[in-house]
C-alpha positions in Angstrom: -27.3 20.6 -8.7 -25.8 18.6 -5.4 -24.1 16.6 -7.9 -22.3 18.9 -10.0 -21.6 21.1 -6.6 -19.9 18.1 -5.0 -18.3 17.4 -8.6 -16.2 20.7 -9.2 -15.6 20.9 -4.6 -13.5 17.8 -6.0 -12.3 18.7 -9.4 -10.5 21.9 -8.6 -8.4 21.0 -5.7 -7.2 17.5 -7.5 -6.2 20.1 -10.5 -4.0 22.1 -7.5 -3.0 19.3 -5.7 -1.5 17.8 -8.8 0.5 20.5 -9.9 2.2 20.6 -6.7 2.6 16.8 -5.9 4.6 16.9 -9.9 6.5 20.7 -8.6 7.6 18.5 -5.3 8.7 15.0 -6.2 10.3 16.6 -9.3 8.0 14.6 -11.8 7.7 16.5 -14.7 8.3 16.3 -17.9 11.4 15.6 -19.6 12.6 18.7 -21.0 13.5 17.3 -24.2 10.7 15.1 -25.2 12.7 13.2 -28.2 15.1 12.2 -25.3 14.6 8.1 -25.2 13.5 6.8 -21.6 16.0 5.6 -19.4 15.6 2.7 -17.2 18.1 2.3 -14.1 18.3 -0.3 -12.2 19.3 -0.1 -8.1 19.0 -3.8 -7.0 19.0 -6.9 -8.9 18.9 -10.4 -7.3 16.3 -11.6 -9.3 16.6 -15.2 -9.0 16.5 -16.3 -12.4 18.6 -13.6 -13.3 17.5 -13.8 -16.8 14.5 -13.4 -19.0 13.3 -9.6 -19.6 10.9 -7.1 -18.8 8.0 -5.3 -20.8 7.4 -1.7 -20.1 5.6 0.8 -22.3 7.1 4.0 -20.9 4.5 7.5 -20.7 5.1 10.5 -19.1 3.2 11.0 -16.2 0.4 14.0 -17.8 0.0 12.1 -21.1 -0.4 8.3 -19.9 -4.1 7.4 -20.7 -4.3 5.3 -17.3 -3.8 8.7 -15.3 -6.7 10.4 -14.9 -6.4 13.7 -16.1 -8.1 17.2 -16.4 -7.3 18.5 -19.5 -4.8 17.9 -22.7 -0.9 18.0 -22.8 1.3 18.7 -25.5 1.9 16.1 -27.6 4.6 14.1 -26.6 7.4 11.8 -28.5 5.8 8.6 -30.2 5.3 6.1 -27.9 7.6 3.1 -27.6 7.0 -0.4 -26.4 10.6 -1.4 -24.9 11.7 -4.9 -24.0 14.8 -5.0 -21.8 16.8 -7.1 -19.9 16.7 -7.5 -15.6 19.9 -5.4 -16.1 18.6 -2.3 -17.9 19.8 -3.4 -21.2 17.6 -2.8 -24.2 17.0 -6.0 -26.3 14.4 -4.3 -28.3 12.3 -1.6 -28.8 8.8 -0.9 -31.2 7.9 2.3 -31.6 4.4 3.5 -32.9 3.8 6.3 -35.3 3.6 10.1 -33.7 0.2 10.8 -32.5 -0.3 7.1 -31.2 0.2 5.9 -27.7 0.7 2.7 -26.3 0.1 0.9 -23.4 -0.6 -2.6 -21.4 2.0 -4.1 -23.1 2.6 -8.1 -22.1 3.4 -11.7 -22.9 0.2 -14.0 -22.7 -0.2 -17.2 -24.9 -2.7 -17.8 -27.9 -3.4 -20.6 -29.9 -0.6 -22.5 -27.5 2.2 -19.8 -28.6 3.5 -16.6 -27.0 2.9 -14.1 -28.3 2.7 -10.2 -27.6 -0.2 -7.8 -27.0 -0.8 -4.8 -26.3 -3.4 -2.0 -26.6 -3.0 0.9 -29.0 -5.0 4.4 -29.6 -5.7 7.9 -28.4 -5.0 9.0 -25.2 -8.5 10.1 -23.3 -8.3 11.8 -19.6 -8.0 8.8 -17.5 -8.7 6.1 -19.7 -7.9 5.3 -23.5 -9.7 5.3 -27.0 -8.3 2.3 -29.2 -7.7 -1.1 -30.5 -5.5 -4.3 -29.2 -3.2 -5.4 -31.1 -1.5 -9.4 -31.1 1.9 -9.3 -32.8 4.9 -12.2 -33.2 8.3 -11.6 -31.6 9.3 -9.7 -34.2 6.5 -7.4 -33.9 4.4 -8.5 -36.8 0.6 -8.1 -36.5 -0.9 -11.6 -36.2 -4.5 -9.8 -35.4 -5.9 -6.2 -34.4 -9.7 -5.5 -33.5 -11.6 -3.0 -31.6 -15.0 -2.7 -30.1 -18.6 -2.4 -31.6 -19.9 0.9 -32.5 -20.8 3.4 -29.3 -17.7 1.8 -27.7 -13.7 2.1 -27.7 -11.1 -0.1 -26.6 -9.4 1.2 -23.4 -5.9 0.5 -22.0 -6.8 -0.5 -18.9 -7.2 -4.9 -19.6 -6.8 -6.8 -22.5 -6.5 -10.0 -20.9 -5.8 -13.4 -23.0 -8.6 -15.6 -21.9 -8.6 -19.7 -23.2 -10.4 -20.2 -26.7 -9.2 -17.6 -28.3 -11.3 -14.8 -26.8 -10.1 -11.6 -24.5 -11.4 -9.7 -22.0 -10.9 -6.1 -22.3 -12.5 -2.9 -21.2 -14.2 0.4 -22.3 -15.6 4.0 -20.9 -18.8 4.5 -22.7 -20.4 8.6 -21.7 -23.9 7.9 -20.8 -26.6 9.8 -19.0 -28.2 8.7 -15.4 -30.8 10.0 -12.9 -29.0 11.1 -9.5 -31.2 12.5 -7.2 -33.9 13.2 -9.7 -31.5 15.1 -11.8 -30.1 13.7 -14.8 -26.5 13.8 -14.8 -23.6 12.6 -17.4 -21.7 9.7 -16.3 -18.7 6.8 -17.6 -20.6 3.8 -18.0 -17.5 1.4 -17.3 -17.8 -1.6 -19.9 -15.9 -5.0 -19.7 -16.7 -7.2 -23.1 -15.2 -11.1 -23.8 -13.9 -10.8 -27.4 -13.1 -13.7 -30.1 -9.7 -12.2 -31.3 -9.9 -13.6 -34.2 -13.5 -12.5 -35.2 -14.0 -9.6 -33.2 -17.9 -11.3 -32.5 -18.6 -10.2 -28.7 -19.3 -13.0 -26.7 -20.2 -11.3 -23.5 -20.5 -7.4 -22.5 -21.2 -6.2 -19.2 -22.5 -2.6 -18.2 -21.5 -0.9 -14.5 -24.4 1.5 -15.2 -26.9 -1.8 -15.2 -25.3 -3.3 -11.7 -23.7 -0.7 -9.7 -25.7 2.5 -8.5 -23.7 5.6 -8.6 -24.1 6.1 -5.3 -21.8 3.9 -4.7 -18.6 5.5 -6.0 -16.3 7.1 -3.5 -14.7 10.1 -5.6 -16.3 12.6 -7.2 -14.4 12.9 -9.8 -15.8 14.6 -13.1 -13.9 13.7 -16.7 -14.4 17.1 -18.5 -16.9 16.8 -21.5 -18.0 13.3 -20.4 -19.1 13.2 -17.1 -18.7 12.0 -14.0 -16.4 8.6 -13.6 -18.3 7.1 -10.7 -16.6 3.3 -11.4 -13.3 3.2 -13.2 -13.2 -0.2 -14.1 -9.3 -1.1 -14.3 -9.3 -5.4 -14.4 -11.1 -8.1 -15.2 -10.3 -11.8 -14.5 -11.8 -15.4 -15.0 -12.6 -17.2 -12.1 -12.2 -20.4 -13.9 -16.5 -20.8 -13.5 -17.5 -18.6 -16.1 -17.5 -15.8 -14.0 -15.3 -12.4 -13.6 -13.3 -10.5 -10.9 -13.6 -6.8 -11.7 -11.7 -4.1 -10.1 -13.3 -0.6 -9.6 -10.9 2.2 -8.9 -13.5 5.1 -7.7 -15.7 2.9 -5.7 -13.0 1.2 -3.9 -14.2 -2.5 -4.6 -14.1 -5.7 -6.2 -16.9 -7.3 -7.5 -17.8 -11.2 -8.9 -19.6 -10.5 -12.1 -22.0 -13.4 -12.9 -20.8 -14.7 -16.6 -24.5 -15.7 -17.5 -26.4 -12.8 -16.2 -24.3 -10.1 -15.3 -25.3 -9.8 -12.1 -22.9 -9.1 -9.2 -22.4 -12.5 -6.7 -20.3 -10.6 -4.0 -19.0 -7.5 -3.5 -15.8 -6.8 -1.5 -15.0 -3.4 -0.1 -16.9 0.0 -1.5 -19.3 1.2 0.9 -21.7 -2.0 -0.2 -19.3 -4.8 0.7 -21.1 -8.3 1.6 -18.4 -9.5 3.3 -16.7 -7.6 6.2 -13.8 -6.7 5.8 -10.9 -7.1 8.8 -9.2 -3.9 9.3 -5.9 -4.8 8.6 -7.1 -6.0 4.7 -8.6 -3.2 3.8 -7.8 -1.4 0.3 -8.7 1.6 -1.9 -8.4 2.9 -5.1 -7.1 -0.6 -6.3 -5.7 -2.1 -9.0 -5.2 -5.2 -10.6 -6.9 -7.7 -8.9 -6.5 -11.3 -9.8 -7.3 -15.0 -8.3 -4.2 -16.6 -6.3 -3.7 -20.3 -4.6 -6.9 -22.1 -6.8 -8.8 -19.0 -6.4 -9.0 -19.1 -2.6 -7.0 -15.8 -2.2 -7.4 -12.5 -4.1 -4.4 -10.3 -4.7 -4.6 -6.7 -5.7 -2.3 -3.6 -6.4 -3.7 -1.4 -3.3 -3.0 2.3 -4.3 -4.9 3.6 -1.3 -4.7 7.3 -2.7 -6.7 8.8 -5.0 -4.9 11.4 -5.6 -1.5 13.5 -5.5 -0.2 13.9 -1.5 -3.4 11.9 0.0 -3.6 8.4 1.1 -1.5 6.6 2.4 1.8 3.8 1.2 0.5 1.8 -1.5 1.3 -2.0 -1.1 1.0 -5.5 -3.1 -2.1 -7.1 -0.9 -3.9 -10.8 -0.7 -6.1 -11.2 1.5 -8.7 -14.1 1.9 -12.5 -14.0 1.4 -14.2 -16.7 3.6 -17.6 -17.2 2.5 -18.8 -19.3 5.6 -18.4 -17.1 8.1 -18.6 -13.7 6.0 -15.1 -12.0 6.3 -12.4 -11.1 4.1 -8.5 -11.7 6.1 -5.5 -10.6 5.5 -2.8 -13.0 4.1 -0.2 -10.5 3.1 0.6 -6.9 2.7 4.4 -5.8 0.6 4.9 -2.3 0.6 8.2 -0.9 -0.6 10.8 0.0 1.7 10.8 3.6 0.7 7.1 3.5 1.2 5.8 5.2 -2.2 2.7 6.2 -2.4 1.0 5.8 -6.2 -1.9 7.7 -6.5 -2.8 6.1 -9.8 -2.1 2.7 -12.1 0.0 0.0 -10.8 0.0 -4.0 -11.1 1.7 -7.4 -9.6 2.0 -10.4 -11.7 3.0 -13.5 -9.3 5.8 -15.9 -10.7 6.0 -19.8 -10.5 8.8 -18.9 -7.8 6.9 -17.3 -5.4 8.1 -13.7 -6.4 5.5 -11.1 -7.3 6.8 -8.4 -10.1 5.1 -5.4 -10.5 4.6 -1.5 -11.5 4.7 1.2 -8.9 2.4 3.3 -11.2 3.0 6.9 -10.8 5.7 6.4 -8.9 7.9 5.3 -11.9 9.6 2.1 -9.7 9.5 -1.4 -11.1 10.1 -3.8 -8.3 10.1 -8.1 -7.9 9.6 -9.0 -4.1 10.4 -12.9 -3.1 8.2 -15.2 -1.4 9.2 -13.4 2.3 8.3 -9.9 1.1 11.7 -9.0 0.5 13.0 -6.2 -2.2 14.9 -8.3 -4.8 14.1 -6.2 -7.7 14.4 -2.5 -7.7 14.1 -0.1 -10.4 13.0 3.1 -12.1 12.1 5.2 -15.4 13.7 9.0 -15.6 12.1 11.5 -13.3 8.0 12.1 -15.2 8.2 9.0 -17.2 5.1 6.0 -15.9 4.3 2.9 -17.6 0.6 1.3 -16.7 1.7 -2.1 -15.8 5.3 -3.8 -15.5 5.5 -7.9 -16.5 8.8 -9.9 -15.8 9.0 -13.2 -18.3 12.2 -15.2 -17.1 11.8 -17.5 -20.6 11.1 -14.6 -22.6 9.3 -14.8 -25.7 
C-alpha cells in the first residue's frame, strides 16, 4: 500500500505540473493539426555546410518517448522528414493515419546505408511497434518485430555488425515490493537478426535491477509502475552492452553472456564514485567515445516539467583503478533549456557533436570547443525523439 501511496503523491502533481510547464513555454499544440511542421533555422556554421538532417517530428502530448498520463486526440499522420542544414525539405515519408513514427536514422547494413526507423502505436511513455529498414527511396528492404509477450519500442533500434540490432521493449509484469505484489514495466533490450527476426540475445531489467532502485515513482496507467525506463543500448565492442536507464538515473554494463550487470554508474547503487561535477540524471543516450575509454550521455537532469535543472551534452570518464568516474566535458546550450524528457548527441568525425534538445524542440551541432554552431527548432509543441546530422547523406 506504501507503493501505490508513493505512486499517485507522484502521479498527480507531474499531471499539474505538466499542464502548466506546456500553458507557460507556450508548447501546445498546433491549432491546426494538418498544418506541416516547420523547421527554422537561427544559426548555421556547420562546417561541412552540407549533407542533411533526419527528424521525425511529434507533438509534444502524442510522442511515444514522452511519458504521458493519459491519451490525446489523434493527431496528423506522422512524417519522417529529411532536410537540408538550411531548413530546406529534400524529402518527406509520411505514414498512414493512425501510425506514428519515430527514431528515424542513417546506419549501415550489409556495407550500405540505408534507413531505419521504428514504426507503431503510441503507448504513454514508450511505443508498441515494429522497425522498419528501407532504401533511399523509402522502399522496405526488411520489417520485423518482437516475439510474442513483447513489442518493439521507439526508444533504440541500433544497427549492430552481422546483421543483427539491438532494440528495446516495455513488457507489464508483476513483482513483490515490500511483500506486496505490485504491477511493474519490465524494461527489455533484445539483439535481433534483421533478416530472420531469430533473437539472439534478450535481457530482462526485472532479472538484474531491484526496483528499489528506481528514483521516480512514476506509475504508467493500466500497466504499472516504470521503475527503469530503459532508453539506449550500445556494444562495447566485447560482447557486452551499455544501457541507459532514465527513472533510476544510471548506466549499467550488461554482461552479453550472462546478463548480469559488470558496473553500475550513478543510481543510488553506483560502483564507481562519482565526482560531483559528472554527475547526471534522467539520461539519455549514452554511447562509448575515444576507444571506449569515455562515456557520453544526453543528461536531462529533470524528470519532469519546471524541475531539474539545464540539461547538457556530458562525457565524463570512468577509471576502473582507482574507482571514480571524472568529468571530461559538459555543453549546455546558451539559452540553458532544460528537457525534461528524450534527447540524443551523435559525435561526428570532426569533433562536432549533433543532437536533439528533446522537449525543448531545439536541434543544435556544438564544435570540438563547445561552441553553438548549429541552432535550430520545430514550431512551438512539435518534439522529435532524436536528431542525426549525415554530412554525405544517404
Amino acid at each position: 500500500m506504501r507503493l501505490h501511496s508513493a505512486i499517485r503523491r507522484t502521479l498527480i502533481p507531474l499531471a499539474a505540473s505538466l499542464a502548466l510547464s506546456l500553458a507557460a513555454t507556450g508548447m501546445a499544440l498546433p491549432a491546426d493539426a494538418a498544418t506541416p511542421t516547420g523547421y527554422h533555422v537561427a544559426v548555421d556554421r556547420l562546417s561541412a555546410g552540407e549533407g542533411v538532417i533526419l527528424l521525425a517530428p511529434n507533438s509534444l502530448l502524442d510522442n511515444p518517448a514522452v511519458p504521458r498520463l493519459g491519451t490525446v486526440a489523434e493527431s496528423s499522420p506522422a512524417e519522417l522528414d529529411v532536410r537540408e542544414p538550411s531548413g530546406r525539405l529534400v524529402a518527406r515519408h509520411t505514414l498512414p493515419r493512425g501510425v506514428t513514427a519515430g527514431n528515424f536514422q542513417i546506419q549501415t547494413l550489409d556495407g550500405r546505408p540505408v534507413y531505419t526507423w521504428w514504426q507503431g502505436q503510441t503507448g504513454l511513455g514508450h511505443g508498441s511497434g515494429r522497425y522498419v529498414v528501407a532504401d533511399r527511396n523509402f522502399r522496405t528492404l526488411h520489417e520485423f518485430g518482437l516475439p510474442a509477450g513483447a513489442s518493439g519500442d521507439i526508444h533504440e533500434f541500433r544497427l549492430l555488425d552481422g546483421g543483427r540490432a539491438a532494440v528495446t521493449s516495455y513488457v507489464p509484469a508483476h513483482t513483490v515490493v515490500g511483500g506486496v505484489q505490485v504491477p511493474v514495466i519490465d524494461s527489455r533490450f533484445y539483439v535481433v537478426d534483421v533478416a530472420t527476426g531469430h533473437v539472439d540475445v534478450e535481457w530482462s531489467s526485472l532479472a538484474h535491477v531491484p526496483v528499489s532502485r528506481t528514483v521516480t515513482a512514476l506509475a504508467i496507467p493500466g500497466q504499472g509502475l516504470d521503475y527503469f525506463h530503459i532508453n539506449s543500448v550500445f556494444p562495447d565492442g566485447h560482447g557486452n552492452y551499455l544501457v541507459s536507464s532514465r527513472n533510476t538515473s544510471a548506466l549499467y554494463l550488461v554482461d552479453g553472456r550472462t546478463g548480469g550487470i559488470r558496473w553500475t554508474i550513478g543510481g543510488k547503487a553506483s560502483t564507481l564514485k562519482v565526482n560531483p561535477d559528472a554527475t547526471f540524471g534522467f539520461q539519455h543516450d549514452a554511447e562509448f567515445t575515444a576507444g571506449g575509454s569515455e562515456i557520453r550521455v544526453f543528461d536531462n537532469d529533470s524528470g519532469a516539467p519546471g524541475t531539474g535543472r539545464p540539461s547538457s551534452i556530458l562525457t565524463i570518464r570512468p577509471d576502473f583503478a582507482t574507482g571514480r568516474v571524472s568529468l571530461v566535458s559538459r555543453i549546455t546550450h546558451p539559452t540553458h533549456i532544460t528537457a525534461w524528457a528524450m534527447g540524443n548527441a551523435q559525435q561526428l568525425s570532426d569533433g562536432t557533436v549533433f543532437g536533439g534538445w528533446g522537449t525543448t524542440g531545439h536541434v543544435s551541432a556544438f564544435d570540438s570547443r563547445g561552441q553553438l554552431v548549429y541552432d535550430a527548432t520545430l514550431d512551438s509543441g512539435q518534439t522529435t525523439y532524436r536528431a542525426f546530422y549525415y554530412p554525405q547523406g544517404i
